[in-house]
N, C-alpha and C positions, 0 to 999 in steps of 0.2 A: 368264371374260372380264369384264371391267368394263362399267358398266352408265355409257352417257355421259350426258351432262347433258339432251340432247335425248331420251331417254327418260322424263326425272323428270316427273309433272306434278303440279299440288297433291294435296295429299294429300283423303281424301275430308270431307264435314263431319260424316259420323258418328264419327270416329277423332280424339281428341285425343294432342298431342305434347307428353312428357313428358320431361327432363333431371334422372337421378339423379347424383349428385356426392355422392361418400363424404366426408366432413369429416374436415379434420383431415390433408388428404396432400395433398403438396406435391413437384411439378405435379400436377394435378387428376386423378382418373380418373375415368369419367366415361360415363353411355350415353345417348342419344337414343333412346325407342323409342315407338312408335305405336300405341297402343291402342286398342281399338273404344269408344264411351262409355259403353256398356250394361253394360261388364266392371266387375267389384268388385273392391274392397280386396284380398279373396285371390287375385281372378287376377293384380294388381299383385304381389301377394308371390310368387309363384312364376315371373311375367315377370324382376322384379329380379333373382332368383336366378339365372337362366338366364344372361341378359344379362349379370350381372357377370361369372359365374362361381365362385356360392356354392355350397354342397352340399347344403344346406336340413338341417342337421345338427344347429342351435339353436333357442332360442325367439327370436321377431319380435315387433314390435309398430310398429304405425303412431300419430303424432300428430297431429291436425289442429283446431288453434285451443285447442290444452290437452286434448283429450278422447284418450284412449287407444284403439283396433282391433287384434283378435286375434283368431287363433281360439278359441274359445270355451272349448274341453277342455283351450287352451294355459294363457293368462291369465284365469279364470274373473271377475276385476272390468273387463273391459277388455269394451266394445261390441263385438258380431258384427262384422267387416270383412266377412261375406259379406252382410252387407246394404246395403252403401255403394255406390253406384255411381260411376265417375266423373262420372260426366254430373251426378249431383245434387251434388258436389264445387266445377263448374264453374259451376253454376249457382247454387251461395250464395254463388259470389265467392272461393270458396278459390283463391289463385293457388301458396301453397310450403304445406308440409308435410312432415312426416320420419317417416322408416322404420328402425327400432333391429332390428336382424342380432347375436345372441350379445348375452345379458347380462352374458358373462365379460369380454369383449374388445368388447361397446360399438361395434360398427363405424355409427356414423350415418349416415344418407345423408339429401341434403336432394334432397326432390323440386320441381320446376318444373312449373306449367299453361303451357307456353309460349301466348303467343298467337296465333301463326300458324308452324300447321304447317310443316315443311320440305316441298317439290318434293322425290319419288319415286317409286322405277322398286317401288317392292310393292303387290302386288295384292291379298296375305291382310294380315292382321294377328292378332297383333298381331306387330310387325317392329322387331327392331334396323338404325336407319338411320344412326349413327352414335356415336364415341366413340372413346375416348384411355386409354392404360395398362392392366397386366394387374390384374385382380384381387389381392390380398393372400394367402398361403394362410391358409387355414382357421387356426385355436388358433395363430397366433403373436402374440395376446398384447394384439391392437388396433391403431392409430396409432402408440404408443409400442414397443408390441413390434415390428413392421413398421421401423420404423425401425432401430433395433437389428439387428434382419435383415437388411438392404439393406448397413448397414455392414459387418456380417460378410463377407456376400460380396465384397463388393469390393475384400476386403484381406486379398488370400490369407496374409497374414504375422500374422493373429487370428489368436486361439487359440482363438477360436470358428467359424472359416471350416471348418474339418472339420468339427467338428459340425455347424453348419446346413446345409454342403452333406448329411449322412447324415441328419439329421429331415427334409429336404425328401424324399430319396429321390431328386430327379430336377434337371436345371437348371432355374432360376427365371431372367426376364428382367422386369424391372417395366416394361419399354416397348412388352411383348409384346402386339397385340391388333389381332385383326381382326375386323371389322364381321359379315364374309360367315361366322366361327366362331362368333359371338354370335347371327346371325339363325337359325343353323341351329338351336343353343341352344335358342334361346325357339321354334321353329318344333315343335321337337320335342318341348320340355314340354306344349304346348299342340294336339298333335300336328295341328296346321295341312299340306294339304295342299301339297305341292311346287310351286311355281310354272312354269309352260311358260314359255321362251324363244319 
């Protein structure tokens, strides 16, 4: 059942609202999600992942003001991100920063401090409360490969429309995306308990 407006109420002030936006795809895809402020860099990487719908399959790396965050065993010259909290993020005045998904295929996302939270009906966090288009799959290629992709499918008379329909294995919809599939997502990496009606 859908959660109406008169349910939503501000969100609380220990949870900041964050908008990740993959660069570089056109219309935007895109997730709102709400995190506690106490959580670090790595719960961010693993909230991302959910919420897009990455498979956490590659190496990550976050940037903020030029300095590099990873984990440590990942990128051994890049800053611990399990020591970054958002809150101390918010508080030096960082408002964007980006998050690098696969060094092969480059997927960037720029991250947003929004400044005022959205009205919602979540009780735990951290929570996808919003966002637009399916995820990219996995190894096809980046922005540039992705695109390439979209066109195959769309023009069942390629000579690469069979093909990508058989490396996909399954149908792709790039419009495909629900809020209530992403919150369950990240509810589940984080294994947050289930909210009562």
């Amino acid at each position: 059942m859908a959660r109406t407006a008169a349910q939503n109420k501000p969100a609380d002030a220990s949870v900041l609202s964050l908008k990740i936006t993959l660069r570089h795809i056109r219309p935007p895809i895109w997730r709102r999600i709400l995190m506690p402020r106490d959580m670090t860099l790595a719960d961010l990487h693993r909230a991302i992942q959910a919420a897009m719908g990455w498979e956490d399959a590659h190496l990550h790396s976050f940037t903020v003001r030029g300095r590099h965050y990873s984990a440590p065993k990942m990128l051994p010259d890049a800053a611990n991100e399990a020591r970054v909290t958002l809150d101390s993020l918010a508080k030096s005045g960082t408002t964007r920063f980006t998050y690098t998904y696969d060094f092969g295929d480059d997927w960037e996302h720029d991250i947003l401090i929004e400044k005022n939270p959205p009205k919602t009906a979540a009780r735990a966090y951290p929570a996808c409360v919003a966002g637009k288009r399916n995820c990219p799959p996995e190894d096809c290629g980046g922005p540039w490969g992705y695109d390439e992709l979209l066109a195959a499918l769309a023009d069942p008379g390629s000579p690469q429309h069979a093909e990508r329909l058989e490396w996909l294995g399954q149908a792709f919809d790039p419009e495909d995306f629900s809020v209530t599939h992403a919150d369950v997502e990240l509810g589940a990496a984080f294994q947050r308990p289930p909210e009562a009606d």
